[in-house]
C-alpha positions in Angstrom: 126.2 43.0 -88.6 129.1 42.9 -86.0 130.0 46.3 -87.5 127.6 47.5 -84.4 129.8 49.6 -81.5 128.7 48.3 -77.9 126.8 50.1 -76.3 127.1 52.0 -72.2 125.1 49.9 -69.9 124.4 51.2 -66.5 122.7 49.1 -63.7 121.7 51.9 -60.6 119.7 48.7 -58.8 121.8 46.8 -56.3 125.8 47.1 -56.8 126.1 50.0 -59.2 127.4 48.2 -62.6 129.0 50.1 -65.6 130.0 48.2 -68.4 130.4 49.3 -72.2 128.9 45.7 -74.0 129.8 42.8 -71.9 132.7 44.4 -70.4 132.6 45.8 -67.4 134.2 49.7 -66.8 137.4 49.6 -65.2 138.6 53.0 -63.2 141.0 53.9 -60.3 138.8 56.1 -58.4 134.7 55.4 -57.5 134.3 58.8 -58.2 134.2 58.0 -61.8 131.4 55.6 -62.0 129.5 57.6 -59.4 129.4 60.6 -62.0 127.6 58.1 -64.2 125.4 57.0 -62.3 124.2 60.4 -61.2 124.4 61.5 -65.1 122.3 58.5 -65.8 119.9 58.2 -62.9 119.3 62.0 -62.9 119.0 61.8 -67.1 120.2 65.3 -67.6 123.4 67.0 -68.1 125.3 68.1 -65.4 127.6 71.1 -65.9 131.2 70.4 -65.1 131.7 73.3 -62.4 128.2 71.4 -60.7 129.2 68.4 -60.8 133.0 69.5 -59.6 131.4 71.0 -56.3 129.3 68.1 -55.6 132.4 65.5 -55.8 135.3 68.1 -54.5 133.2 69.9 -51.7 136.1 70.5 -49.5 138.5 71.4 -52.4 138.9 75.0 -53.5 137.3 75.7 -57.1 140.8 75.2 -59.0 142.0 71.8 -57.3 138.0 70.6 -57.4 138.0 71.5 -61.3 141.2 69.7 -61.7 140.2 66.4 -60.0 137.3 66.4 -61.9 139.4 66.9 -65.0 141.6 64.2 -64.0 138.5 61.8 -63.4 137.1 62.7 -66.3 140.1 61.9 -68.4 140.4 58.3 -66.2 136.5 57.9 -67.7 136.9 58.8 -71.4 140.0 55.7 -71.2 138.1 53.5 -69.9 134.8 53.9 -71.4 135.7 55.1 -75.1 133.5 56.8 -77.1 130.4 55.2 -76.7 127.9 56.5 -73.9 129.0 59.5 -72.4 129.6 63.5 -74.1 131.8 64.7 -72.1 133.0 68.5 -73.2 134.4 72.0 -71.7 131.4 72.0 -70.0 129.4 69.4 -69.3 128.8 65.8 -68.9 125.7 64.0 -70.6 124.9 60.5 -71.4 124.9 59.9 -75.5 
């Protein structure tokens, strides 16, 4: 019964929360937890070139694609497998 992997809990109403079981999700940029809220509120995927222009508007396509990269990478540590697909080219919730 404690075999059961937590599961991604996101909280859009008042402070945004992200948290993965009872632990809250821990990143160095806001970036991060605002790509899943929008994945979450929104409830679709979002391609990663989309959601690179949205985040990075004033960054040319390359350094936009490679923040988004890094953030992404920040993400996948802190949250772990649970809750988010995150591929070459897109991000969904599980």
């Amino acid at each position: 019964m404690g075999d059961r992997q937590p599961r991604l809990r996101v909280r859009l109403l008042g402070p945004l929360e992200v948290a993965v079981g009872d632990r809250p999700v821990v990143v160095d940029t806001r970036k991060a937890l605002a790509i899943v809220a929008l994945v979450a509120a929104e409830g679709r995927p979002f391609a990663r070139d989309e959601l690179a222009v949205m985040f990075w508007p004033d960054a040319d396509d390359e350094s936009a694609r490679g923040a988004l990269r890094r953030t992404l990478s920040a993400l996948r540590t802190a949250i772990g497998p649970v809750g988010l697909t995150i591929d070459r080219s897109q991000v969904a919730l599980d």
